[in-house]
C-alpha positions as CSV (number, residue, x, y, z in Angstrom):
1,X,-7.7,24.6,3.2
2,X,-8.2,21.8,5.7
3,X,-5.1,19.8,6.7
4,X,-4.5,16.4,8.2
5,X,-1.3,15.9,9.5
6,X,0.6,13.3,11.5
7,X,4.1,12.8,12.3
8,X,6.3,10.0,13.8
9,X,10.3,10.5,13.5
10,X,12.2,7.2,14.7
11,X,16.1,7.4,14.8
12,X,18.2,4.2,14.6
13,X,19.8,2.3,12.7
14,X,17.8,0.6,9.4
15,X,17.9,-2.6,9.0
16,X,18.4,-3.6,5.3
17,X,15.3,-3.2,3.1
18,X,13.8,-0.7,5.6
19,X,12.5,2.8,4.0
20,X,14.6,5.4,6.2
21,X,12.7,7.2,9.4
22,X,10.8,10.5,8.3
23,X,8.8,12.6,9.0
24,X,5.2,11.9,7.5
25,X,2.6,14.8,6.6
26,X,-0.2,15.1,4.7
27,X,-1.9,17.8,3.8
28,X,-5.3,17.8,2.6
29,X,-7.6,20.5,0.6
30,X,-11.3,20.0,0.8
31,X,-12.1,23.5,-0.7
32,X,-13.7,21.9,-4.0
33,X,-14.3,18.4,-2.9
34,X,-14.9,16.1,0.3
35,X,-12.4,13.8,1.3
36,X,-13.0,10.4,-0.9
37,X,-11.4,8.3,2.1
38,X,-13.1,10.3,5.3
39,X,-12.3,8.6,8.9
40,X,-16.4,8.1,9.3
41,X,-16.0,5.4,6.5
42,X,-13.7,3.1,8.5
43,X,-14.7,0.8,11.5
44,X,-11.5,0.7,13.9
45,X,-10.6,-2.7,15.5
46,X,-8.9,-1.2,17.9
47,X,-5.9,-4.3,17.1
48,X,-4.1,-2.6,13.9
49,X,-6.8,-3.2,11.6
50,X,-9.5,-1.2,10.4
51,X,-13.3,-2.4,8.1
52,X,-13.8,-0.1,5.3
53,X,-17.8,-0.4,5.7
54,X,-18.3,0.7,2.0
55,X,-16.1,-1.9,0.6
56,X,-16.2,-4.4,3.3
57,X,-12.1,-5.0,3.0
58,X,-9.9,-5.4,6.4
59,X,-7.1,-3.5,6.5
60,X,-3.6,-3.7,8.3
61,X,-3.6,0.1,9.6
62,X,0.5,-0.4,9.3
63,X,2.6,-1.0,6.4
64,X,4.5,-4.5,6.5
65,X,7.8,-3.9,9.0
66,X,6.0,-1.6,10.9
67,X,4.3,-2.4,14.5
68,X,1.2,-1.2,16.0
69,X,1.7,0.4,19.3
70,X,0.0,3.2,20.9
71,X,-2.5,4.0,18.2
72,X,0.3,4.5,15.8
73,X,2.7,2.6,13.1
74,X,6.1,2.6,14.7
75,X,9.2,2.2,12.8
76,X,9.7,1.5,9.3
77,X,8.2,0.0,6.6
78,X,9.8,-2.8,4.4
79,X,10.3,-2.8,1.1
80,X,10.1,-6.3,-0.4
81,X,10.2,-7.7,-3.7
82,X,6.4,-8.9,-4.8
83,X,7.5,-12.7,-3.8
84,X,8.8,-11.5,-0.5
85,X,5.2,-9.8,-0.2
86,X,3.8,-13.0,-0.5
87,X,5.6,-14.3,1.7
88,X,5.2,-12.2,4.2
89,X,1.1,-12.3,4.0
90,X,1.7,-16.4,4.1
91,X,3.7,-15.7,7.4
92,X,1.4,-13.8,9.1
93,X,-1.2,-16.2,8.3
94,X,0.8,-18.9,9.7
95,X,1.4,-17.1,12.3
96,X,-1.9,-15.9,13.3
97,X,-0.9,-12.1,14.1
98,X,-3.6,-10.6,13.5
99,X,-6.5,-12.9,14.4
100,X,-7.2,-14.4,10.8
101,X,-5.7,-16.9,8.3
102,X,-6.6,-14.9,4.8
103,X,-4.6,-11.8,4.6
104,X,-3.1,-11.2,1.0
105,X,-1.6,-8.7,-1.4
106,X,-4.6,-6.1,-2.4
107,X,-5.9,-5.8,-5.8
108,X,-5.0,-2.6,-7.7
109,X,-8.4,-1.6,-7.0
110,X,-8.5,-2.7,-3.7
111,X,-5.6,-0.7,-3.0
112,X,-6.9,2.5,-5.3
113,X,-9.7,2.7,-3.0
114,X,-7.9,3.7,0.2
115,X,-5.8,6.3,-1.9
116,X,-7.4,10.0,-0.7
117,X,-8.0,12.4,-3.5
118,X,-8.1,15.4,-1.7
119,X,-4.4,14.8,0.1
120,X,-1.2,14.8,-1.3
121,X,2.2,12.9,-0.3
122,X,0.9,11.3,1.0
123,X,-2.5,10.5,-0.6
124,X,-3.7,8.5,1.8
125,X,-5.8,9.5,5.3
126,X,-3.4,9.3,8.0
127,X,-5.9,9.3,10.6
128,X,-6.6,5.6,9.8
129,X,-3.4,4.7,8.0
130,X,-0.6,6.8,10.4
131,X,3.0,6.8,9.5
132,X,2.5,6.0,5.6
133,X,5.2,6.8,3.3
134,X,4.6,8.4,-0.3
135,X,6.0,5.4,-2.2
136,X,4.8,2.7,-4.4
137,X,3.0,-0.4,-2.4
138,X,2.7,-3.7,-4.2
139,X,-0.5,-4.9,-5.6
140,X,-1.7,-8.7,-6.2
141,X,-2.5,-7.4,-10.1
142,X,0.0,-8.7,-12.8
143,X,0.5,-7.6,-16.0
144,X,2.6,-8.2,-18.8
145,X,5.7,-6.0,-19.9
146,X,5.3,-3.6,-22.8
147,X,1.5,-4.3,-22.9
148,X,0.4,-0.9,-22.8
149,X,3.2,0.8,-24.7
150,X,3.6,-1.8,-27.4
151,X,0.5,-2.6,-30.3
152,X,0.2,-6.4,-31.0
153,X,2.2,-7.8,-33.3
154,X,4.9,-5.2,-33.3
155,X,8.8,-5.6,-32.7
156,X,8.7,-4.6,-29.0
157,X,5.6,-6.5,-28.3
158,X,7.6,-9.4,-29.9
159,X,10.9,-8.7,-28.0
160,X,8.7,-8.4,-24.7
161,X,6.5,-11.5,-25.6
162,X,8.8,-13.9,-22.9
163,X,8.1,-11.5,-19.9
164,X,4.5,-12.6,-18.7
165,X,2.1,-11.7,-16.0
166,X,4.8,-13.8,-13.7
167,X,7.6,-11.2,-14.0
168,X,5.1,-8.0,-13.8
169,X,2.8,-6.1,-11.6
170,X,1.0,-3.3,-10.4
171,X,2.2,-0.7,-7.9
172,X,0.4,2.2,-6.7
173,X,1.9,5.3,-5.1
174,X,0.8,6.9,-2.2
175,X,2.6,10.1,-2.8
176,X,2.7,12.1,-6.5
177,X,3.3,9.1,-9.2
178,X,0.1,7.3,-9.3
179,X,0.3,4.1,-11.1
180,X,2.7,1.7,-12.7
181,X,3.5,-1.9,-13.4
182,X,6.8,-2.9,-13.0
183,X,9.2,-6.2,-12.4
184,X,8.2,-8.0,-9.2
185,X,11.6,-8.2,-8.7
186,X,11.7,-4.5,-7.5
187,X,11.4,-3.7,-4.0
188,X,8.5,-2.0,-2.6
189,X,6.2,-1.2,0.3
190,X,3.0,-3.9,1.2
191,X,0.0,-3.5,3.2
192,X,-2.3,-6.4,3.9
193,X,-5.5,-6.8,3.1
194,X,-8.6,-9.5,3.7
195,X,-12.5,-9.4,3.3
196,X,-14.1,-9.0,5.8
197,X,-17.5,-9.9,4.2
């Protein structure tokens, strides 16, 4: 068993919609299987961001809220509606933060791609991505409610038929629950994301 682990405990006071301060460990078996996320993979910018140079996507190395300082995320992530994820991507675009004008929400597969097989809660390589918690993070994807439970044409597909791609979308946990849509008016965690093509 090969373990990855990386731990940053703040204690203060949380502002509102702040995930509380933990501790954050991964561990990691590579027994059967190499990591599908492995450091070599990433280019560091040295700035907060790292290039996946498989997938040529920019990442923010910290989760919205948090600040990079010292090689590491410091503090705690926020967890924001999907609109206030947007919002926040349009202000640090505006802003200029981190050096370019086109960060966004990922894609579910976007996202899916920096989730590490081999690690659990979180599934993610902390190496790259320190400090991330095992929750749901927000992706740009939309879908409409009850479309994978309910057939076409039937009563709940009917009674769901008002709810469309606008009210739903896809979240992705980096700890044990994997994937789900949900409202956008649930709060979760957001980490930016640009191509860096």
């Amino acid at each position: 068993m090969w373990s990855v682990c990386a731990t940053l405990t703040v204690g203060c006071l949380l502002p509102p919609g702040s995930h509380p301060a933990e501790s954050v460990r991964s561990d990691c078996d590579t027994s059967l299987y190499p990591l599908s996320s492995p450091t070599s993979r990433f280019e560091d910018g040295r700035d907060g961001t790292v290039t996946d140079k498989q997938s040529k996507l920019m990442w923010m190395r910290c989760a919205v809220g948090q600040q990079w300082t010292q090689g590491a995320c410091a503090g705690q992530s926020s967890v924001l509606s999907w609109a206030e994820a947007e919002q926040a991507a349009k202000a640090v675009n505006q802003k200029g933060q981190f050096f370019y004008s086109d960060w966004r929400l990922p894609q579910l597969p976007e996202l899916a791609s920096i989730a590490e097989r081999q690690c659990k809660s979180p599934r993610i390589n902390l190496e790259i991505f320190p400090n991330t918690v095992p929750d749901f993070f927000w992706s740009a994807t939309s879908r409409p409610a009850g479309a994978a439970s309910a057939p076409p044409g039937s009563t709940a597909a009917a009674a769901t038929s008002d709810q469309t791609p606008e009210h739903f979308a896809f979240a992705l946990s980096f700890g044990p629950d994997g994937v789900t849509y949900v409202n956008k008016q649930e709060q979760h965690d957001v980490r930016l994301v640009r191509s860096a093509r």
